[in-house]
C-alpha positions in Angstrom: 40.6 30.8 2.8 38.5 34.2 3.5 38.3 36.3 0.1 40.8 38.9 2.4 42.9 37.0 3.6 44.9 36.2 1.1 48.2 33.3 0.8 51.2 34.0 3.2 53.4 32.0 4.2 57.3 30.4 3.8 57.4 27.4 1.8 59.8 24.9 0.6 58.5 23.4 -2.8 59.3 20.3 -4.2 63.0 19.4 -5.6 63.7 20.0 -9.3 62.8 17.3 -10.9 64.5 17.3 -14.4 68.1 18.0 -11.8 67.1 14.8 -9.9 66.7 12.7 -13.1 69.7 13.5 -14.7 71.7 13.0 -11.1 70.7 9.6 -10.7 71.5 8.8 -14.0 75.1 10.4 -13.9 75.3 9.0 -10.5 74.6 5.0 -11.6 77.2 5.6 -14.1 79.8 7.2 -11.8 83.0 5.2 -9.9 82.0 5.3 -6.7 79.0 6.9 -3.8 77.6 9.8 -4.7 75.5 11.7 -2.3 72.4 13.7 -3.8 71.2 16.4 -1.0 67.4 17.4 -1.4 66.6 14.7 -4.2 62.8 14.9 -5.6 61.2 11.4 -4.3 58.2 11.4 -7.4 56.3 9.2 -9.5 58.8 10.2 -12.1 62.0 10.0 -10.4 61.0 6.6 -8.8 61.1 5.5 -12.1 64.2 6.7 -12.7 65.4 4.9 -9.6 64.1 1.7 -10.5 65.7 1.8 -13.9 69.3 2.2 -12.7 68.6 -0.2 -10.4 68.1 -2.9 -12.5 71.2 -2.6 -13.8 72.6 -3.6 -10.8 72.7 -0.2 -9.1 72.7 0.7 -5.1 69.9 3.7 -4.3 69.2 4.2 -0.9 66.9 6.9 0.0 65.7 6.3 3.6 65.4 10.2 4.4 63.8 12.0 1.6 66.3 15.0 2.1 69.4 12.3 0.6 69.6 9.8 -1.8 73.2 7.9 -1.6 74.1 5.9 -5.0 76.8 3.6 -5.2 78.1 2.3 -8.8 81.1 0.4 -9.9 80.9 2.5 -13.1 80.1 2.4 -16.6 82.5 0.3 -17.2 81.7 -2.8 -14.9 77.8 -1.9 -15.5 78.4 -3.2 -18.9 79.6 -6.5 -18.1 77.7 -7.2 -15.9 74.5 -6.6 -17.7 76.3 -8.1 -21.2 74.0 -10.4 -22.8 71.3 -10.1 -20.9 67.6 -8.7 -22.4 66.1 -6.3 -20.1 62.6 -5.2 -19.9 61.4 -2.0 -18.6 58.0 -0.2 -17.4 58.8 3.4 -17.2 54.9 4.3 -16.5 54.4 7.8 -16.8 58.3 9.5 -17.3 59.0 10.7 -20.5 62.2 12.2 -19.0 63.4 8.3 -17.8 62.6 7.3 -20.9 64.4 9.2 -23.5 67.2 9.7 -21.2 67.5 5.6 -20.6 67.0 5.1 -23.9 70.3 7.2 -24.9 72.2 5.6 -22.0 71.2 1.6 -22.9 72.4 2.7 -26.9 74.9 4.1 -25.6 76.6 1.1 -23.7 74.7 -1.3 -26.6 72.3 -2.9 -24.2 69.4 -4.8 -25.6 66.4 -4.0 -23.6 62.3 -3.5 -24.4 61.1 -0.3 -23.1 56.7 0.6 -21.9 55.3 2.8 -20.4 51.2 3.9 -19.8 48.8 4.7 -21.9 49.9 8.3 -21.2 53.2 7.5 -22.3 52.7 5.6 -25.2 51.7 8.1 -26.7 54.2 10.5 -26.6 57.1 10.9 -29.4 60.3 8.4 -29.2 61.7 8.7 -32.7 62.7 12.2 -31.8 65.6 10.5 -30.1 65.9 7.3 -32.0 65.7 8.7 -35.5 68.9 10.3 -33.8 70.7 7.2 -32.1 70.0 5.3 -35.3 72.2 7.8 -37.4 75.1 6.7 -35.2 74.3 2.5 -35.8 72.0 2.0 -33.3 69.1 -0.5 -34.2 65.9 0.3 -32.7 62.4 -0.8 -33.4 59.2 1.3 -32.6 55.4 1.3 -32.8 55.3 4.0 -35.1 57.5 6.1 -33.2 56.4 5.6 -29.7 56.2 2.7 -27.3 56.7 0.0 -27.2 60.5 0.2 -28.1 62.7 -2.7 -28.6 66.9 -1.6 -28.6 68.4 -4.7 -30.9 71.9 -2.9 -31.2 73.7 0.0 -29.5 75.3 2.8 -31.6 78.7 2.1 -33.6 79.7 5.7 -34.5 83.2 7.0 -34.1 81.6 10.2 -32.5 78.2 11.8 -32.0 77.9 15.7 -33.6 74.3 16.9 -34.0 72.8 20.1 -34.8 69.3 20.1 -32.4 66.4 20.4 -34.9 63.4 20.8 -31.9 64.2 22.2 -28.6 64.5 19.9 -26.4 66.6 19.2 -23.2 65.8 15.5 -23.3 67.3 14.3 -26.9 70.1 16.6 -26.2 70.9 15.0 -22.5 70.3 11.2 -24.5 72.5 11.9 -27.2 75.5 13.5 -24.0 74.8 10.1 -22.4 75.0 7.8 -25.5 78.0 9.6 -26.4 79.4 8.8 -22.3 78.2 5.1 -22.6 80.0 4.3 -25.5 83.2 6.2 -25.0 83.0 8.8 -28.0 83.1 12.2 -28.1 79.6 14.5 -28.5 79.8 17.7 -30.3 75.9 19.3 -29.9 74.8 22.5 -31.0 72.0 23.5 -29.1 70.9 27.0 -31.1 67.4 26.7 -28.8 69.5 26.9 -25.2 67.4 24.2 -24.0 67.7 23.3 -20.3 71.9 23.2 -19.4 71.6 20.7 -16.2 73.1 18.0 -17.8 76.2 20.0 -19.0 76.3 21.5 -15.8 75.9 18.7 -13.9 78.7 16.7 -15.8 81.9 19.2 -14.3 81.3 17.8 -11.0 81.4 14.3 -11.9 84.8 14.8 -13.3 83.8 15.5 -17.0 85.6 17.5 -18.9 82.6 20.1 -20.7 83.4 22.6 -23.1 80.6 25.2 -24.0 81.3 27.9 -26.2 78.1 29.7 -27.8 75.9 27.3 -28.5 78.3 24.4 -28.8 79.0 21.7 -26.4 81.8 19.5 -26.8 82.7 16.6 -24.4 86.0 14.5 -25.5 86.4 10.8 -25.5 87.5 8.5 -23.0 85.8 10.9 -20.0 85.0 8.6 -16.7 82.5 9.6 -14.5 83.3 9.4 -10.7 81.4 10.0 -7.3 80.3 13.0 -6.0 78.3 15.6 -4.0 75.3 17.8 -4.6 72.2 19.9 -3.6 69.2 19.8 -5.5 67.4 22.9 -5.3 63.4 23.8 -5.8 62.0 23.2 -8.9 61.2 26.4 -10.8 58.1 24.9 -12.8 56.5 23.6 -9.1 57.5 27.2 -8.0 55.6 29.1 -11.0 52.3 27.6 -9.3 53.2 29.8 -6.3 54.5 32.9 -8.6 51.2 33.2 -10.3 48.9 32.4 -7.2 50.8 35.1 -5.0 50.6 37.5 -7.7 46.7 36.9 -8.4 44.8 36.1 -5.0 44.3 39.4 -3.0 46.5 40.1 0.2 49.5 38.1 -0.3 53.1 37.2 0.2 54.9 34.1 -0.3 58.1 33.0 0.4 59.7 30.1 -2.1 63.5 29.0 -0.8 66.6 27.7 -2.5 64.5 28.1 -6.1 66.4 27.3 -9.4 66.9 30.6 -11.3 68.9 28.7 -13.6 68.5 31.2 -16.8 67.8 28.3 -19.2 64.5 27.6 -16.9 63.7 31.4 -15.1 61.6 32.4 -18.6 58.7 32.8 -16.4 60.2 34.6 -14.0 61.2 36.8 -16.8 57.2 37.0 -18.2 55.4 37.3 -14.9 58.3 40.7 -13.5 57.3 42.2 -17.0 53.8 41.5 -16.8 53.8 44.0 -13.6 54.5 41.3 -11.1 56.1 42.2 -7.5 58.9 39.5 -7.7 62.0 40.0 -5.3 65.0 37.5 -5.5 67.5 37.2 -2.9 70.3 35.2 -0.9 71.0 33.4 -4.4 74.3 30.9 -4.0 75.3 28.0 -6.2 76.0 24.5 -6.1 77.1 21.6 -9.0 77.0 24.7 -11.4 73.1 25.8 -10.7 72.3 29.1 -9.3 69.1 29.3 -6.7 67.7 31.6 -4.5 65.0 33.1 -2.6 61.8 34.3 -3.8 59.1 37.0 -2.6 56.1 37.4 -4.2 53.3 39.7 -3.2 50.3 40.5 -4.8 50.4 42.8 -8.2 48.3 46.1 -8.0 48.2 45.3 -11.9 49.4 43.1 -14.6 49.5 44.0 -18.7 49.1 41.6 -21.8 52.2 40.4 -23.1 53.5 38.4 -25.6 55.7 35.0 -25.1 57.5 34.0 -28.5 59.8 31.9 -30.1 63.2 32.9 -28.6 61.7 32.4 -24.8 59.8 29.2 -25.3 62.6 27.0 -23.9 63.4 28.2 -20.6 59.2 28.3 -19.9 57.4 25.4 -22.0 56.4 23.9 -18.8 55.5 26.6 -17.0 52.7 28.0 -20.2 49.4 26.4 -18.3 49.8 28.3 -15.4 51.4 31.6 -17.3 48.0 31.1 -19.2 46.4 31.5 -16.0 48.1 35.1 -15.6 47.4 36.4 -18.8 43.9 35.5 -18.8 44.0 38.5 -15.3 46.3 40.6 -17.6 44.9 44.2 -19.0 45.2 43.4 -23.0 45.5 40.4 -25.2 48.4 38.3 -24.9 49.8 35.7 -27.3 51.6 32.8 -27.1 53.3 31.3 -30.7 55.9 28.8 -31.0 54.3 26.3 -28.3 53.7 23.2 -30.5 55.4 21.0 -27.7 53.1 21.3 -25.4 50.4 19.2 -27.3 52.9 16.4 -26.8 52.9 16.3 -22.8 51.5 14.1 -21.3 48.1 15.6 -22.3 47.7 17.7 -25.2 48.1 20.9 -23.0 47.4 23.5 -25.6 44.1 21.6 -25.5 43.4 20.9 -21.4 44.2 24.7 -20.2 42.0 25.8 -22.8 39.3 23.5 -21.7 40.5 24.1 -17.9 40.2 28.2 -18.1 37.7 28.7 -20.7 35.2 26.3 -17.9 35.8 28.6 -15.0 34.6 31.8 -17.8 37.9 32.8 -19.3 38.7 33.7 -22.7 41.0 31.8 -24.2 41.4 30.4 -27.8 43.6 27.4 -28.5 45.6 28.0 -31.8 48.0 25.5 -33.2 50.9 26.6 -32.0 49.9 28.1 -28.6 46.9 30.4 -27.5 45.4 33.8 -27.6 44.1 35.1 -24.5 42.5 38.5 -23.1 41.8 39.8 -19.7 41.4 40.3 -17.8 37.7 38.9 -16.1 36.1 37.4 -13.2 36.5 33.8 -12.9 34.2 31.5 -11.3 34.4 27.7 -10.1 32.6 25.7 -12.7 29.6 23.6 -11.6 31.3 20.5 -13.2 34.4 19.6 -12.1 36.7 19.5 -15.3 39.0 16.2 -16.0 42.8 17.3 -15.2 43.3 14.3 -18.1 46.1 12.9 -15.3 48.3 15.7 -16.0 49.8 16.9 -12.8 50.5 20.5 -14.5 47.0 20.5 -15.4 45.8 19.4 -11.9 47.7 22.4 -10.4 46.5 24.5 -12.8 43.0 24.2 -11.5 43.5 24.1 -7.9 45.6 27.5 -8.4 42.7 28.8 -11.2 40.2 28.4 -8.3 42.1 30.2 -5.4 41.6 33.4 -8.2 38.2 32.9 -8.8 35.7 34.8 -7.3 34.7 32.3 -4.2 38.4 31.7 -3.7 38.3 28.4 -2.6 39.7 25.1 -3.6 38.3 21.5 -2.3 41.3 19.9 -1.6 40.1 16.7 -3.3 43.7 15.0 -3.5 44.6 13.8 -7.3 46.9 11.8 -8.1 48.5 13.1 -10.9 50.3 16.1 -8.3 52.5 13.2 -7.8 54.2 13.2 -10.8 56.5 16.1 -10.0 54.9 17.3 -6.7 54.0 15.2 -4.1 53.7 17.7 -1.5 51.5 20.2 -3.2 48.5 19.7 -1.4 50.2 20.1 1.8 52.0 23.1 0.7 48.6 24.4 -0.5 47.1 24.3 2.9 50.4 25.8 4.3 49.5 28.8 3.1 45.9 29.1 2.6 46.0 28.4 6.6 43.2 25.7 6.0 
């Protein structure tokens, strides 16, 4: 790419990722085939795959566009796996974990749970300190993996207040509460991500939301269904930052989640000054999506990201870092503590990743502080992405803004994770 010529182009980024998890799971506990339109085909979501699959669920993906999964239901899923041990490697996927780990208390299946290194160290007992409240008997390596279910949870009912803000222990508690046959009463006071709420409607669940309670009766059965997965919105804030940063340009992202509980960086960059245009938004399975513009800012300001928005945009804060850092002013972001529990600690890699191309950036405990805006160069040695795909993408998108504008191309691995397309999509519209 020519310092003028800037990125254009139409893209179609990859599927949503956390939407795809929670479908297949939903789906292997479902009567019936349900047919998921536009899945993400990952490293994550394969694990994901695999994992209903070995309890004795049909996936058949043969074109990446559709996924068709065929279940008896929760019901015959549970004697059929009765007294059996199962053992599962869920690599890299937090989201497969904590989520499985829910649904397998839930129906009392005994099972052993890995992962990688990566994994491994990431928190359980977030979720099991949970489960165990309701009978469950669960044994950890001081908190984290390995994990070793012994007994499902006994509870008449499930009724938590969320004490962190996260999308994960709520959707493990929703599917704990399914597997067993008791009813869930959750207070979710962060709005973490909805998509499991939403999701559960169109599998024949009854759902009621009012403020920030969510109550789903007893005795609910899950059947068969249909729906569209649409673009991820944290694969999509790549594009949003890059087309608002490199000189000259104008993407086009389709069918993106603007779901409000994940658009927070929507919300950041439009304030920022960004030139952000949304249109021909539809919705499908209770998830609103739509086209996205973006051309290049004339200018952005410092802003601040606090405690309130946090949820709808923790894994979008490398990239927003990225923004800031080209932002008039000094911008602050509090209240971030999660991401140091990623799979790197992320408050740690995008400082290390920006500050080496010549930005100023200072990691704080809870988030960063960061002024702009500057000229950014491609550092001489090539920084570690610590195989974090956000971290990854970070960097290939850091050194599109930099002052040579040019990225190698040098495929890693990590993209895969949640992206598998990115370097194609790069090229797309750097015209390379």
């Amino acid at each position: 790419m020519t310092e003028n010529q800037g990125l254009v182009g139409e893209i179609q980024v990859a599927s949503d990722k956390s939407m795809t998890h929670r479908a297949i799971i939903l789906a292997a506990m479902a009567r019936g085939k349900t047919i998921i339109n536009n899945p993400l085909i990952a490293a994550d979501t394969k694990q994901t795959i695999r994992a209903v699959q070995q309890l004795g669920i049909s996936v058949t993906h043969e074109q990446s566009s559709v996924m068709i999964i065929v279940s008896p239901g929760i019901v015959a899923i549970k004697k059929m796996v009765s007294g059996n041990s199962l053992t599962f490697d869920f690599g890299n996927s937090g989201t497969t974990t904590r989520l499985m780990i829910g649904l397998l208390a839930g129906i009392g299946q005994s099972a052993v749970i890995t992962g990688d290194d990566s994994l491994s160290k990431r928190p359980m007992d977030r979720v099991v300190t949970l489960l165990e409240k309701y009978g469950a008997k669960i044994e950890t390596h001081e908190g984290k993996l390995p994990l070793t279910i012994k007994q499902g949870i006994t509870g008449k009912e499930i009724r938590e207040d969320l004490q962190i803000p996260s999308a994960q222990v709520k959707t493990s508690l929703m599917l704990a509460g399914l597997g067993a046959n008791i009813p869930v009463i959750i207070y979710d006071k962060f709005g973490t991500r909805n998509h499991t709420e939403n999701m559960l409607p169109t599998f024949g669940v009854n759902v009621n939301q009012q403020a920030s309670m969510i109550y789903i009766p007893e005795n609910q059965s899950l059947h068969g269904t249909k729906l569209t997965i649409p673009g991820d919105a944290s694969s999509a804030a790549f594009w949003l930052v890059a087309g608002t940063l490199v000189s000259n340009s104008q993407i086009t992202l389709r069918n993106i989640s603007i779901n409000p509980t994940r658009s927070g960086a929507l919300q950041v960059l439009q304030r920022m000054g960004a030139d952000i245009l949304i249109s021909n938004q539809t919705n499908d399975a209770g998830e609103a999506f739509a086209d996205i513009v973006i051309k290049t800012a004339k200018q952005l300001n410092a802003t601040d990201i606090n405690e309130r928005e946090m949820p709808a945009l923790i894994d979008e804060v490398p990239i927003i870092a990225l923004a800031m850092r080209q932002a008039n002013g000094i911008s602050h972001v509090t209240h971030a503590e999660e991401l140091r529990v990623k799979e790197s600690n992320r408050i740690m890699s995008v400082t290390e990743t920006l500050n080496s191309f010549g930005a100023k950036i200072r990691a704080n405990q809870d988030g960063f502080t960061i002024s702009g805006p500057a000229s950014l160069k491609v550092p001489v040695k090539k920084v570690s992405d610590h195989d974090d795909h956000r971290i990854a993408m970070l960097q290939e998108i850091t050194a599109l803004v930099t002052s040579d504008g040019t990225t190698d191309f040098k495929k890693r691995d990590s993209v895969k994770i949640s992206y598998p397309q990115f370097y194609e999509d790069l090229k797309e519209l750097t015209h390379a």
